[in-house]
Phi, psi and omega in degrees: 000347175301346173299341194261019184252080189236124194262116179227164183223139180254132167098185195215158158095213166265030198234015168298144165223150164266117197249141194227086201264142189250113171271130178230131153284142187298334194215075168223104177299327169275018144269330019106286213283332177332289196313300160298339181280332173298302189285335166305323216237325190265300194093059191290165166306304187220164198228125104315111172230134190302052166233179175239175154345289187306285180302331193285334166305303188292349184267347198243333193233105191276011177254047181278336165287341173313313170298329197296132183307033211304328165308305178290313168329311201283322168319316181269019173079003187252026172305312211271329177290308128055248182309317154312315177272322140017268193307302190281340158319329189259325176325279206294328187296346157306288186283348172298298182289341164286352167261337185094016215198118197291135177294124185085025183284298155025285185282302182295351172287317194277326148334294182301318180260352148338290220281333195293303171273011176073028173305182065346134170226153217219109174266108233235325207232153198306168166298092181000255154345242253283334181270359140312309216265333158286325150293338142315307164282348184271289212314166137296156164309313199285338191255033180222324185267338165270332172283325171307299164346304198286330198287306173275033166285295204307344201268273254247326181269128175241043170287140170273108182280148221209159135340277162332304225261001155245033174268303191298335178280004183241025152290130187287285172006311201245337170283329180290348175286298182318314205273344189281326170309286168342324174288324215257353180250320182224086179268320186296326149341265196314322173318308178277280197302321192264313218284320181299304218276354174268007204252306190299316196273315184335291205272061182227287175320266190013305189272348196267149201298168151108158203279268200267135190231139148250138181230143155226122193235159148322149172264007157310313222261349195289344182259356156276309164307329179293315152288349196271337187285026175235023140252164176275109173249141193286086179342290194295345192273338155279344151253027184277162181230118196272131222275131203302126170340152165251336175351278168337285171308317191307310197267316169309325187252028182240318196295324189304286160325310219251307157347306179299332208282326173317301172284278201306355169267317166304304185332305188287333183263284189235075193315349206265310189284345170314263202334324208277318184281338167280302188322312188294342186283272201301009146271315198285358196270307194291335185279318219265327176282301170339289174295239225345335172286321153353271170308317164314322189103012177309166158293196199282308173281019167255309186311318176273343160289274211319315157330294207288314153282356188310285178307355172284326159323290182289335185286303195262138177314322181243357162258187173195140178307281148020284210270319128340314182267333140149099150315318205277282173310295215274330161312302213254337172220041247261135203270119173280189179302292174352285198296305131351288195312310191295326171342340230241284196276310175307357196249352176293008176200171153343238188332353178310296193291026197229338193266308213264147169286325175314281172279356134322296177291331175309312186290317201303291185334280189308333197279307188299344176270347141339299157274331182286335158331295214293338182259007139321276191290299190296342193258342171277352138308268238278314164299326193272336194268305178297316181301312169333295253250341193266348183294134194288141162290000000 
């Protein structure tokens, strides 16, 4: 396991320190133990660990989902950040469970024998939330619609992962490999999730009081930090956030706008076919929420919120049909304790998230805006084609 070790030295003199970083897998029981026999053994000053605030709470406290608002999720625009972390929280608890091991005993090991020596511990990684919200803004469209692709796969791959085969992944080779691929498919992605949190734990390590620092990270993250942490980062200039576009809303509401005027000029010319492009917009918009509420498993009145706001949705920039329907759905079927408690074991298969109430309003918000998009750009097809077809030659 010394392959999974790598020992530096910072300062020089008497302002020498030692830093000792533990590459680990998240659901590798034999990282669990690396971890105790290293922090057992060196006795450190400080423990480093690869959390923030938010998770090392949420890692520690196995009722978290119980708290959770979901009515206030859905208000504040966040099911799909949500529903994502969702999704990838059960990739690793699936596989925590095919190994026998809780996911994230690694961190919580290292948590643990801190305290057993009287170590300092030091929460080393960025906030969750701002390196999300920073790979939104960094990624491309194209590299944000393959990482959703990936998030939601991961729900459909049941491949059996062995033990071996995530030991082989904390060979710096095969990792350095792993990552150059990453680079060349998702580089704004990687920019942000590896090369940013390894410059942030770097100057994290980098700063923490004490003689002997022990860190436990990811073996993603252990060959950027062996470099970035004999430089100086700047923190706040890596959790800064760049303040939101009004773009968006501007181009939502001139497609609107110029839509509206698009029919109301076929009106003026030939009313017969105006109806016919509002009628055809307000079936494919109201059908197109409908199923996606559908599909989701909503009730019978979700279904009919969807519908029913679907065009208020679709006209507007800053609202979305989803979030009525469901708003709708958390009323009308309202996610008990129960449901909350099961989350955990329900998010481990398919059908779960279709079975759990929780994630039942989650999926009715994303399906129905879904469909209300897809039936949207086809009925703003149908208009913009009719209007074309009514201009005098």
């Amino acid at each position: 396991m010394e392959k999974n070790i790598t020992r530096l030295t910072l300062g020089e003199g008497a302002k020498q320190r030692e830093v000792i970083l533990v590459g680990t897998a998240h659901v590798s029981p034999k990282s669990a133990e690396l971890v105790k026999e290293i922090i057992d053994e060196e006795r450190p000053d400080v423990v480093c660990i690869e959390l923030d605030p938010a998770r090392f709470a949420a890692l520690q406290n196995k009722e978290k989902y119980q708290n959770t608002d979901i009515v206030k999720i859905i208000k504040d625009g966040k099911a799909g950040f949500f529903f994502a972390n969702l999704l990838l929280s059960s990739y690793q608890r699936r596989l925590a469970e095919q190994l026998k091991i809780q996911s994230g005993q690694d961190m919580l090991q290292g948590i643990e024998s801190a305290n057993e020596t009287g170590a300092q511990i030091v929460l080393a990684d960025r906030d969750i939330q701002t390196t999300f919200k920073r790979i939104w803004q960094k990624a491309k469209w194209t590299e944000k619609l393959k990482l959703i692709t990936s998030i939601v796969m991961s729900v459909f791959d049941d491949e059996e992962i062995t033990e071996d085969a995530l030991e082989e992944l904390k060979q710096e080779d095969l990792l350095t490999a792993a990552l150059s691929e990453m680079g060349s498919e998702f580089a704004g992605v990687k920019t942000v999730l590896v090369d940013e949190r390894d410059q942030y734990l770097a100057e994290k390590i980098r700063t923490a009081p004490g003689k002997k620092i022990v860190a436990v990270l990811g073996a993603a993250h252990v060959p950027g930090i062996t470099k970035e942490i004999f430089k100086q980062h700047d923190l706040e200039k890596l959790e800064e956030l760049k303040p939101k576009s009004n773009t968006g809303k501007i181009v939502g509401w001139s497609v609107t706008i110029a839509l509206i005027l698009m029919v109301a000029f076929t009106f003026s010319v030939e009313p017969g076919e105006g109806w016919a492009q509002t009628r055809n917009w307000l079936i494919l918009v109201m059908g197109g929420s409908g199923i996606g509420a559908l599909l989701a498993g909503g009730t019978f009145l979700t279904i009919v919120t969807a519908i029913v706001c679907s065009p208020l949705g679709a006209l507007s920039p800053v609202l979305a049909s989803g979030w009525f329907s469901g708003l709708a759905e958390a009323h009308f079927r309202k996610p008990r304790v129960i449901d909350f408690e099961m989350l955990p074991k329900d998010l481990t298969k398919l059908s779960g998230f279709w079975k759990n109430r929780v994630t039942r309003v989650l999926l009715v918000v994303i399906l129905t805006n879904i469909g209300c998009a897809i039936g949207n750009i086809a009925g703003g097809i149908g208009i913009i084609t009719g209007f074309l077809n009514a201009l005098p030659l």
